[in-house]
C-alpha positions in Angstrom: 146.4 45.9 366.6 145.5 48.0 369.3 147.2 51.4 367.7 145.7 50.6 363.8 143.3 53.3 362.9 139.9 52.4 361.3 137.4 54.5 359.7 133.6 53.3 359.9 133.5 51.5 356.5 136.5 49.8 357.2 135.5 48.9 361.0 132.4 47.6 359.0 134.1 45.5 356.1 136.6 43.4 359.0 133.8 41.7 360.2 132.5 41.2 356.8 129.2 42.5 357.2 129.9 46.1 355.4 129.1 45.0 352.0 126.0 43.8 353.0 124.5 46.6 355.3 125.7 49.3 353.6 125.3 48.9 349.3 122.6 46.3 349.4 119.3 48.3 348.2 116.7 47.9 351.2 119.2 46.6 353.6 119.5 48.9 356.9 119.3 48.1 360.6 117.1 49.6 363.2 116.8 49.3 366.8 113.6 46.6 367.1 114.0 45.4 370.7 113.5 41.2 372.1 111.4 40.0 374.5 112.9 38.3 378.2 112.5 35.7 376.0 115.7 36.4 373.6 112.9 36.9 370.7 112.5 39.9 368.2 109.6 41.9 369.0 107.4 42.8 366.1 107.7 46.2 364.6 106.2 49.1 365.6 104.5 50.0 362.5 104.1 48.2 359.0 102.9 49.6 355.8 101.5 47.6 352.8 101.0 49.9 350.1 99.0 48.4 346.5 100.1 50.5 343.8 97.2 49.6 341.0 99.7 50.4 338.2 97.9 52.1 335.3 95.6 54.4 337.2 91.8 52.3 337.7 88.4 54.3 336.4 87.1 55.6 340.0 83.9 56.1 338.5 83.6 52.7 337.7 85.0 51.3 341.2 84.3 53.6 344.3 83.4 56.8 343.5 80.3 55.7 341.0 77.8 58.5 339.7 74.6 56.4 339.4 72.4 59.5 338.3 75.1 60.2 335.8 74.4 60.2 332.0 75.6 56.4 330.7 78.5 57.6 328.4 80.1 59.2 331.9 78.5 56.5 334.6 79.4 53.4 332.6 77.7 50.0 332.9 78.4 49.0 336.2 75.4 49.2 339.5 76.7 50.5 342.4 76.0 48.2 345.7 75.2 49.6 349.3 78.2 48.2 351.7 78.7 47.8 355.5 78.3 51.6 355.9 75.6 53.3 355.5 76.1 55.9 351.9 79.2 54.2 351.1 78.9 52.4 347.6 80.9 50.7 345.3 81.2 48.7 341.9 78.5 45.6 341.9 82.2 43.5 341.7 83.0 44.0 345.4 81.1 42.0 346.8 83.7 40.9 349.8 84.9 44.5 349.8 80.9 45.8 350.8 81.2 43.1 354.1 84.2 44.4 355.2 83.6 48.5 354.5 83.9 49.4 358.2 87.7 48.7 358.6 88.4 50.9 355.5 88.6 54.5 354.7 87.7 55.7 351.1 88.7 58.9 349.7 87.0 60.1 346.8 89.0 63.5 346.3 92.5 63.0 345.6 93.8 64.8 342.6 96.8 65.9 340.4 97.4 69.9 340.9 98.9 71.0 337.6 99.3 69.5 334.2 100.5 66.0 334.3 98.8 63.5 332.5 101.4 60.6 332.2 102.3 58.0 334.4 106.1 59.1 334.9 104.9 62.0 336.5 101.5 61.0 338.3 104.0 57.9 340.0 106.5 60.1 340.8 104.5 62.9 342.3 102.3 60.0 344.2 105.2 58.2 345.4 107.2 61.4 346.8 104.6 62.8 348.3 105.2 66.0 345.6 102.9 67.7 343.4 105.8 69.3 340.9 106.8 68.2 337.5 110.0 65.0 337.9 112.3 67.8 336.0 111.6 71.4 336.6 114.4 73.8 334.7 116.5 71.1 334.0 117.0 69.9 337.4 116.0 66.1 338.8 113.5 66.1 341.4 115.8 63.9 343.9 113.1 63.0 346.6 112.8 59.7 347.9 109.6 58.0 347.7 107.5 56.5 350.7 109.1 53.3 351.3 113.0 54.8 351.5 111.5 57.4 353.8 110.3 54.8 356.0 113.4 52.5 355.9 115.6 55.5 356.6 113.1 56.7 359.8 111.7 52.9 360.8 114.3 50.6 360.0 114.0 46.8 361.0 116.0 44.9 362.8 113.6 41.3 362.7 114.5 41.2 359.3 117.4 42.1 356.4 114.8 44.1 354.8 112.9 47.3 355.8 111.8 48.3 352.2 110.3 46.1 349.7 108.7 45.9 346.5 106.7 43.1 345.3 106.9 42.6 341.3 108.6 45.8 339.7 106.5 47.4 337.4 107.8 46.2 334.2 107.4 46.7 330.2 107.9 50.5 328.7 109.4 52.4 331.1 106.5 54.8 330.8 105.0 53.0 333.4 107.7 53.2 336.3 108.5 56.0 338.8 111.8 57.5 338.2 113.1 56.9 341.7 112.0 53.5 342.9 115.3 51.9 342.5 117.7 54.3 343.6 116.4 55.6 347.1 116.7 59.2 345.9 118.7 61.7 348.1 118.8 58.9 350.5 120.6 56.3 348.4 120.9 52.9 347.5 120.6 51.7 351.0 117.2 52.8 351.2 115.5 51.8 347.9 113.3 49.0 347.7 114.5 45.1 347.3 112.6 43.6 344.4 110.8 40.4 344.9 109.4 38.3 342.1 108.2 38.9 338.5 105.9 37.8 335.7 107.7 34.5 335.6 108.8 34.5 339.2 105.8 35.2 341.5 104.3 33.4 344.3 101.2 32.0 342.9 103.8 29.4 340.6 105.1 26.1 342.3 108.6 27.2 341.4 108.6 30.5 343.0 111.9 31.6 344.5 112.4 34.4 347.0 115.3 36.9 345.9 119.1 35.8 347.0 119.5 38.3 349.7 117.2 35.4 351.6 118.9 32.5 350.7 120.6 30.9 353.7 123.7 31.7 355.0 126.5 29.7 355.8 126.6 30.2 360.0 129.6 28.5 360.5 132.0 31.2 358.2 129.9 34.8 359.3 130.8 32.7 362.9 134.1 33.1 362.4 133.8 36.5 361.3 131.7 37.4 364.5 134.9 35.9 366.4 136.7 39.2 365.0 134.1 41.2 366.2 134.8 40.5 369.3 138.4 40.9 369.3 137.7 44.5 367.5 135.5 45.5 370.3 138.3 45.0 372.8 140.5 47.0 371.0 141.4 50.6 371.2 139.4 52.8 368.6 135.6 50.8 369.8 135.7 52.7 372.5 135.0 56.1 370.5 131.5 56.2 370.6 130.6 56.6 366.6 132.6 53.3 365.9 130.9 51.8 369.1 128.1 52.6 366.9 129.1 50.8 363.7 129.7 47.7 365.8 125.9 47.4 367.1 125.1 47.6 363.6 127.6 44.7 362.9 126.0 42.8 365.5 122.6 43.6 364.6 123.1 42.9 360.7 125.3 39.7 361.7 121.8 38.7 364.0 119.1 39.5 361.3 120.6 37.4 358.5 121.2 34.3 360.9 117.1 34.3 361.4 114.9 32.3 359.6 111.8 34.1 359.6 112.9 36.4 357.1 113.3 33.5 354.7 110.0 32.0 355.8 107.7 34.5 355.2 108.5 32.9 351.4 107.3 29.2 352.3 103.6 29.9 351.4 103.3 26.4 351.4 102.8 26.5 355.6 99.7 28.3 354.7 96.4 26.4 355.1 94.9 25.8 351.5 91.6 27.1 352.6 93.8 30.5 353.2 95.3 30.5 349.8 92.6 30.0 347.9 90.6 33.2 350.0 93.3 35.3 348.8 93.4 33.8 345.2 95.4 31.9 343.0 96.4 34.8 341.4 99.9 36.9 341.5 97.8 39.5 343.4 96.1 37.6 345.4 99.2 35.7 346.5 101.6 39.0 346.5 99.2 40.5 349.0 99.7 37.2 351.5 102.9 37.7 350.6 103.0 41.3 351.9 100.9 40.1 355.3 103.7 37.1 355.8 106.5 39.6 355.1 104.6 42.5 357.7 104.7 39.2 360.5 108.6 38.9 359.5 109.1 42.3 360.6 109.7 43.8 356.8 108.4 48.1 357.2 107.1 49.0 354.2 106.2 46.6 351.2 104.8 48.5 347.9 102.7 45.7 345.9 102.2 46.0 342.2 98.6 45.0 342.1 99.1 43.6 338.6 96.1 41.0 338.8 98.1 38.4 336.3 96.6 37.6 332.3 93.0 35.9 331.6 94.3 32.9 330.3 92.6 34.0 326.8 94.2 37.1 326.9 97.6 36.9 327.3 98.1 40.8 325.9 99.8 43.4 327.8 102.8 43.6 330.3 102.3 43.0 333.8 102.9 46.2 335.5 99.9 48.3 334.2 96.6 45.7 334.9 95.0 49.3 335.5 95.8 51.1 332.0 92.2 50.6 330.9 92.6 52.8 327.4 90.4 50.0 325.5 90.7 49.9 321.9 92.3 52.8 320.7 95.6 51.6 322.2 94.8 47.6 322.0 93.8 46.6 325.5 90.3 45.2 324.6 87.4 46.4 326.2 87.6 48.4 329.3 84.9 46.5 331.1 85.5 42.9 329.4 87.0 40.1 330.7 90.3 40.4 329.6 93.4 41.3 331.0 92.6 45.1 330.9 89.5 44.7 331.6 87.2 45.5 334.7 85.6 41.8 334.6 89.1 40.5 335.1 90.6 42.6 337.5 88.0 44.4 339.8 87.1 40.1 341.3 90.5 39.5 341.6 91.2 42.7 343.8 88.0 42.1 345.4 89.2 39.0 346.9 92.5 39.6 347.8 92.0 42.8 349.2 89.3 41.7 351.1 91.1 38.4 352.7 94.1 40.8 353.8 92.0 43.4 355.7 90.1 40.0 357.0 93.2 38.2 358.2 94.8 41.5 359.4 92.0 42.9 361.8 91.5 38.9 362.7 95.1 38.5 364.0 95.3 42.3 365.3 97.7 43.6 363.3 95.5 45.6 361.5 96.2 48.0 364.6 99.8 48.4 363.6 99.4 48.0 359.7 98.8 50.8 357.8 97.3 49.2 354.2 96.8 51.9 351.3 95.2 51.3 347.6 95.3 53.5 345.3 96.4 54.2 341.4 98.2 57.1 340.4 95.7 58.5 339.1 91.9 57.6 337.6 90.2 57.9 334.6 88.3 60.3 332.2 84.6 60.7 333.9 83.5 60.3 330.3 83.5 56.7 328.0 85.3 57.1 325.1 83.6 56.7 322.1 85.4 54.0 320.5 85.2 50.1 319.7 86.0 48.2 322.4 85.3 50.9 325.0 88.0 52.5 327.4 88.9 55.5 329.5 92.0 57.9 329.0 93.9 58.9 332.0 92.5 61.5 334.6 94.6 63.1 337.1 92.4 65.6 337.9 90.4 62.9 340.1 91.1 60.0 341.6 89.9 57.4 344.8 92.3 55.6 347.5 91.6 53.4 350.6 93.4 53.8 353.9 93.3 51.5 356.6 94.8 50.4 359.4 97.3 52.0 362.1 94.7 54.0 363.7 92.8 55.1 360.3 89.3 55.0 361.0 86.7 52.9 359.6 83.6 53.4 357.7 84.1 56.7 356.3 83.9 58.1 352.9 86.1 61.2 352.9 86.0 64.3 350.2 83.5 64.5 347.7 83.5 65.2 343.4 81.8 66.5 341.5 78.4 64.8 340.0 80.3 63.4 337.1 83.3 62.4 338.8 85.5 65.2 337.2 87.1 67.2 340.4 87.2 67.5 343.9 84.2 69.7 345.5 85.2 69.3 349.1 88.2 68.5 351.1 90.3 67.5 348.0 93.4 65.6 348.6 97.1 66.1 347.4 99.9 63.4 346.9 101.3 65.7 349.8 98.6 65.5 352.0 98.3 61.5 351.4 102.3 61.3 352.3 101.5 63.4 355.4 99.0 60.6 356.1 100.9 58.1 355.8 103.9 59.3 357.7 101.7 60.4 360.9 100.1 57.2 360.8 103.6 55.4 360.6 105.0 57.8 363.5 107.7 59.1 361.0 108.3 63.4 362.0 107.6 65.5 358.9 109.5 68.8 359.6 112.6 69.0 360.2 113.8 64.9 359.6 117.5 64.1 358.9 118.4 62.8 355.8 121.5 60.0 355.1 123.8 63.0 355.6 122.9 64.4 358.3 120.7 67.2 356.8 117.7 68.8 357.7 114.7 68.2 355.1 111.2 68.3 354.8 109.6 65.2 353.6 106.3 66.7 352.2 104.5 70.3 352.5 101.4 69.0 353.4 99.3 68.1 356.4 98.2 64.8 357.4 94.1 64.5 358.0 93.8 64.5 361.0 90.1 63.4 360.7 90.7 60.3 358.8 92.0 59.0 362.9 89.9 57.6 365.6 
């Protein structure tokens, strides 16, 4: 054996762990250390990012204009919050107690002439401001969450990037890149986790398969192998030396079971449950905080809020879509399932109970938790029966927490009517920036899969949204 030749995949594939670490989507290896205890350490830094699919009205959530005319303002009062000038919709009521662990920024925006989801996702996501195709040629770029798998991989767990319910229904609603990892690969896109009929708030919720269990006793045998390949010749190049710490390490992460019991909402305390809601957001976003304990780097949460049980219109990927009645969605700022009354309670709570239970526990510190749409919504009402807004990329509100974002700060500033940014407006490439400082993930300079040098965004991160 001692004089066979083996090139990485096929060093890989004899322990039969190749498969799995290499063409899985999501599923890479890091370097997490254990404790003198033999345990897995936590991660260093997490990421739950709520993607409000659709793009909600920010001048009807946290960027209100009070003083506005009513066809632009809308019918909603703004209340005063935690910190001092910082208001928002009447609806968050939880959201005003707990204002002084978020950020808000009330000056992101669109550069250009998109007005579609595709492009608004794609551009958010990528941390790009350019068109998906420009002369033909297919903007490749990965988005946040493959960025962060490739540069923060876990070890604690057999996922580093997930994303929880898939935007689903006309494609018109879905990035182009989310499943394929862009430049990157398969390896690095996101594993998908539930759906309309499969989500945790059901009884019968089941997690994917890449977390059912696995049979010890034959990936034992296998590790046996392992061992005799490490004795032999060719492990003691250095790059295949390589390839077997990633056997091991793939070989350790399946065998765990907290990977597979982040799923068991069931140990969860009622009382906890019920804070976050019911509800597939309210239980995705518990989800996401059980799934950030099991060591998972970056989970994106489609912050679908579910369907009023009178309303059962409309597929659940684009709660956000608010158009009203000239595209069939019922009124804007009813109680159906496009509608403000529905959604803005339901996000309310469960936002609310995961910044709660986060700063409680202290991961907050490490846990970098974003909401935002892709983009908002036209400043003005549209004039139709029921009422609705059209989409606005021109201006737009996100909040930032976490991982050493400060809290209690409203950051940028529109116009009076909500229309564009008047001071320190804010790119999809400065928001990446953000997000990749806070995570400790280099900007300039990074390699990619193959070994090449690229550079993940053009813009800056804000510095003064840090303590």
């Amino acid at each position: 054996m001692k004089d066979l030749q083996f090139n990485r995949r096929q060093a890989l594939l004899a322990g039969g762990l190749g498969t799995l670490s290499m063409s899985m989507p999501g599923v890479v290896m890091g370097s997490d250390e254990v404790n003198d205890a033999g345990q897995a350490v936590r991660a260093e830094k997490s990421c739950i990012f709520i993607l409000l699919c659709g793009g909600p009205s920010h001048v009807d959530t946290w960027d209100m204009k009070p003083d506005a005319p009513v066809d632009y303002r809308g019918p909603y009062t703004p209340i005063e919050t935690r910190v001092p000038g910082m208001l928002i919709n009447e609806m968050h009521t939880e959201l005003a107690k707990v204002a002084d662990q978020f950020t808000l920024i009330n000056s992101m925006h669109h550069p250009g002439s998109i007005s579609n989801h595709f492009d608004a996702m794609h551009n958010l996501l990528s941390g790009q401001s350019t068109k998906r195709v420009q002369e033909g040629i297919l903007n490749d770029q990965p988005y946040l969450g493959s960025i962060v798998a490739r540069h923060k991989p876990s070890t604690r767990n057999f996922v580093s990037n997930a994303w929880l319910i898939k935007c689903v229904g006309p494609p018109v609603f879905c990035a182009p890149n989310i499943g394929i990892g862009g430049y990157l690969g398969s390896a690095y896109a996101p594993v998908f986790v539930g759906s309309a009929e499969n989500h945790p708030a059901m009884a019968t919720f089941q997690p994917p398969e890449i977390y059912a269990p696995v049979d010890e006793s034959r990936f034992g045998d296998r590790r046996g192998l392992l061992a005799q390949l490490e004795s032999a010749r060719y492990d003691r190049d250095q790059q295949v030396k390589d390839w077997s710490d990633l056997r091991a390490k793939t070989y350790d992460a399946m065998t765990r079971t907290e990977g597979r019991a982040a799923f068991e909402l069931q140990r969860e305390p009622d009382a906890v449950r019920n804070r976050y809601g019911m509800h597939p957001l309210g239980q995705n976003l518990l989800l996401a905080r059980r799934m950030v304990e099991a060591g998972v780097r970056f989970i994106t949460v489609n912050g679908w809020a579910g369907q009023a049980t009178h309303d059962k219109s409309g597929p659940p990927s684009s709660s956000w879509d608010m158009h009203g009645g000239n595209m069939g969605m019922g009124n804007a700022f009813g109680d159906g399932s496009y509608g403000m009354g529905f959604c803005l309670p339901r996000l309310d709570q469960a936002l609310s109970a995961l910044l709660t239970d986060l700063q409680q526990s202290g991961l907050l510190k490490n846990t970098l938790v974003v909401v935002t749409g892709e983009f908002g919504r036209t400043p003005y009402v549209l004039k139709q029966d029921p009422p609705g807004r059209q989409h606005w990329p021109q201006c737009f509100s996100t909040i930032l927490a976490g991982a050493g974002i400060k809290g209690g700060q409203v950051y940028g500033k529109s116009n009076r009517y909500g229309e564009f940014p008047t001071h320190n407006a804010v790119r999809p490439e400065e928001l990446a920036a953000t997000i990749y400082h806070a995570l400790d993930i280099p900007i300039n300079n990074p390699l990619d899969a193959t070994g090449m040098f690229r550079t993940l965004t053009t813009g800056k991160p804000i510095l003064d949204l840090f303590g």
